[in-house]
C-alpha positions in Angstrom: 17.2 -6.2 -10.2 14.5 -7.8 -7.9 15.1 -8.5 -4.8 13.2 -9.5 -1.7 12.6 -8.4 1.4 11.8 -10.4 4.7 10.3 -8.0 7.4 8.9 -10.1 10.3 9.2 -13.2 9.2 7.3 -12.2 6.5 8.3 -11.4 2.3 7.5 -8.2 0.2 9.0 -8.3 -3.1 10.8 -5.0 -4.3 12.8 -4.2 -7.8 15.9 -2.0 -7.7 16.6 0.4 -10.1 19.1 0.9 -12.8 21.6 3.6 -10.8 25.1 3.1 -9.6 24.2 3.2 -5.8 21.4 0.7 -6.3 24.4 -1.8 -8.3 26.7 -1.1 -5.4 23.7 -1.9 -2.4 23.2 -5.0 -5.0 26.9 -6.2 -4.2 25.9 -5.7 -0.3 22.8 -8.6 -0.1 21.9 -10.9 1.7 21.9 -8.7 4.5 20.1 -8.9 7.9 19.1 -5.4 9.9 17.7 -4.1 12.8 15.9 -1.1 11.5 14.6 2.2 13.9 11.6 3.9 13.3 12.0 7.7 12.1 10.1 10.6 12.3 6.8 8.3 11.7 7.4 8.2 8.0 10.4 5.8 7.5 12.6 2.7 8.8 16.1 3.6 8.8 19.9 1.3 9.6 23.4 2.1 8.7 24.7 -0.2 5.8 27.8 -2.0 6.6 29.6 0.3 4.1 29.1 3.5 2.2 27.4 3.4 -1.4 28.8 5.4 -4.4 26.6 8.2 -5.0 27.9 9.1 -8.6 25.8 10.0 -10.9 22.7 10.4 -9.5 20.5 13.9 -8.6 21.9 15.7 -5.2 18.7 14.6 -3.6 15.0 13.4 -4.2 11.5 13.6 -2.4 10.4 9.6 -1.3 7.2 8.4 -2.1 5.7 5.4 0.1 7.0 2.1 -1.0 10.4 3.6 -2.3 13.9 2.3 -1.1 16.3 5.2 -0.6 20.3 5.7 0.4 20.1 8.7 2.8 24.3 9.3 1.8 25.0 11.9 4.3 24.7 9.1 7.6 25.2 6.2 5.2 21.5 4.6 5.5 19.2 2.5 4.0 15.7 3.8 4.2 12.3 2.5 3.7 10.1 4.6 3.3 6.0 4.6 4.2 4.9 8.0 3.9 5.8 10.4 1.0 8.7 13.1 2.6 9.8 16.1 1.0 12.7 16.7 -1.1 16.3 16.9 0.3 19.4 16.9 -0.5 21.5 13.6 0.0 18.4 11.4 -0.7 18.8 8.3 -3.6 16.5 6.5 -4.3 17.6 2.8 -5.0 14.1 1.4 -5.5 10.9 0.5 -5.0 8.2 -2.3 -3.5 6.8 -4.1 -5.8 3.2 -4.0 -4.3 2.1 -0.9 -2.8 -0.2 -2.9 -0.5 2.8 -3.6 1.5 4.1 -0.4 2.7 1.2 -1.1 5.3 3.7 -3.7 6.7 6.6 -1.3 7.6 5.6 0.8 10.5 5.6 -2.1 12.2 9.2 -3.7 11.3 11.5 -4.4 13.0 14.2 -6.8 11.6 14.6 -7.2 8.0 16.3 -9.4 5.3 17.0 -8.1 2.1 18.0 -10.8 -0.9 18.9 -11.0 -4.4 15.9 -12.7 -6.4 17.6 -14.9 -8.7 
């Protein structure tokens, strides 16, 4: 599914993948957050609800640009570095330019919609 993002005013397209969580987090949009900077490598903000997690590896390691669930605190997470594996990490998606992970460290409210 592609969907778009609005950070700043401003539109990144991303594509979600094929998993259960990334369906479920589909089902969530349009959504408007206040995300929080963390640990220099990510944007982080608790989803108005939990996302099934079935199916899908116990954790991951992010690459820049992907879209992730963090389950264990019930996140969304963008990411703009690359982070090592661990456990509790899905990853929902990805941008759909890579020139635009540039554009996160500095975001701070977003919009998420389904591309129709």
């Amino acid at each position: 599914m592609d969907i778009r993002l609005t950070i700043d005013g401003r539109p990144i397209d991303a594509t979600l993948n094929d998993s259960p969580p990334a369906s479920d987090f589909a089902e969530l949009l349009p959504l408007t957050l206040e995300v929080e900077d963390f640990h220099q490598a990510e944007k982080i903000v608790d989803l108005p609800r939990r996302l099934s997690t079935s199916g899908v590896p116990e954790g991951d390691a992010p690459k820049a640009g992907d879209l992730g669930y963090y389950a264990p605190w019930g996140q969304l997470v963008l990411y703009y570095r690359d982070v090592p594996y661990a456990d509790g990490i899905v990853i929902l998606g990805h941008l759909a330019n890579d020139r635009d992970i540039g554009r996160l460290p500095t975001a701070s409210k977003l919009t998420i919609d389904a591309v129709r």
